[in-house]
N, C-alpha and C positions, 0 to 999 in steps of 0.2 A: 085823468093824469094821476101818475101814482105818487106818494110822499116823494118819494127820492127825486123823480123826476121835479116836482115843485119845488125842494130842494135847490136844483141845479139852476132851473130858471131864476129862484131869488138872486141866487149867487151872482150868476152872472149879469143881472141886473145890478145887482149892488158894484161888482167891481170895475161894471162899464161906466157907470155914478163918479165911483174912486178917480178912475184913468184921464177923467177931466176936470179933476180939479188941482190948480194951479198951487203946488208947494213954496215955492220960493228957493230959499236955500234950503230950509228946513225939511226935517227927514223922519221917518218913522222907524224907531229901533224897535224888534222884537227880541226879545229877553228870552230866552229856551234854556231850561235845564232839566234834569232829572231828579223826581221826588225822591224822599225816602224809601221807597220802596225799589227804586233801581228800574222801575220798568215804566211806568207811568211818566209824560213828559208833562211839564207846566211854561208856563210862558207870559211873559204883561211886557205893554210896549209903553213907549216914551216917545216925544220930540224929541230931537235934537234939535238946535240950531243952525248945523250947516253942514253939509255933505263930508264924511270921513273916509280914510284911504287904508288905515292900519286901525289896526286892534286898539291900541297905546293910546288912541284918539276918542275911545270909550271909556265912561264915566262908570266906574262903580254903581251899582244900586241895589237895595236890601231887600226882603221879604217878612215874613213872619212865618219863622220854619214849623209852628207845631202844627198850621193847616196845609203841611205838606209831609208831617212823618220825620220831620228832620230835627226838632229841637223841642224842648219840655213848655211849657207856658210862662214860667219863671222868668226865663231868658230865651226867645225866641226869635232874635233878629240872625238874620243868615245874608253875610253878603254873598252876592252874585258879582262874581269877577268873570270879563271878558276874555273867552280864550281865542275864538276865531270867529270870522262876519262872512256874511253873504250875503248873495246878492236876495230880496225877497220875491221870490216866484209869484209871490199870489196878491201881495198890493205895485209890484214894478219897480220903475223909474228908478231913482237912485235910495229906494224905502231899504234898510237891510234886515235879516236875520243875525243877532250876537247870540252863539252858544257860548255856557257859562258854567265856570266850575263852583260850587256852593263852599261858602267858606261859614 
C-alpha cells in the first residue's frame, strides 16, 4: 500500500470514528483565514455550545499574527472576525466552517 493510499484509509477510519459520536447541541467551528502572505490558508477550531444559523451568532476569536506573517512580536494579537459559515464537508452533521476577515 502506498503512503497516500495509507493516508486515505487513516482518514477514513478516523472520520467514520467522528460520524458516531454523539455532539449534543454542541458544535465544532473551524476558523479559516488567510495568512500574511495572501496565499497560504490557516485555521483552529473551537466548540460552540449550540447549533448557529447566521454569522452574528459567532464569537470573535484571536491569534498571534507574527506566526502567521501578519503582526511584529511586540503586539501580535490579530482578531478573526466571522464573515460567512458553512456547512463542514469533512467532520458533518451540523460541525461548520467560519471564514474570517483578520483584523
Amino acid at each position: 500500500m502506498s503512503h497516500e493510499q495509507n493516508k486515505d484509509v487513516l482518514y477514513n477510519q478516523y472520520s467514520h470514528r467522528l460520524a458516531g459520536i454523539d455532539q449534543g447541541e454542541s458544535i465544532i467551528a473551524e476558523y479559516v483565514w488567510l495568512d500574511g502572505t495572501g496565499i497560504e490558508l490557516r485555521a483552529k477550531c473551537r466548540t460552540l455550545p449550540k447549533r448557529v444559523s447566521t454569522v452574528q451568532e459567532i464569537p470573535d476569536w484571536n491569534y498571534d499574527g507574527s506566526s502567521c506573517y501578519q503582526a511584529c512580536t511586540e503586539n501580535s494579537e490579530i482578531i478573526l472576525k466571522p464573515v460567512a459559515i458553512f456547512r463542514d464537508p469533512f467532520r458533518g452533521g451540523y460541525n461548520i466552517m467560519v471564514y474570517c476577515e483578520c483584523w
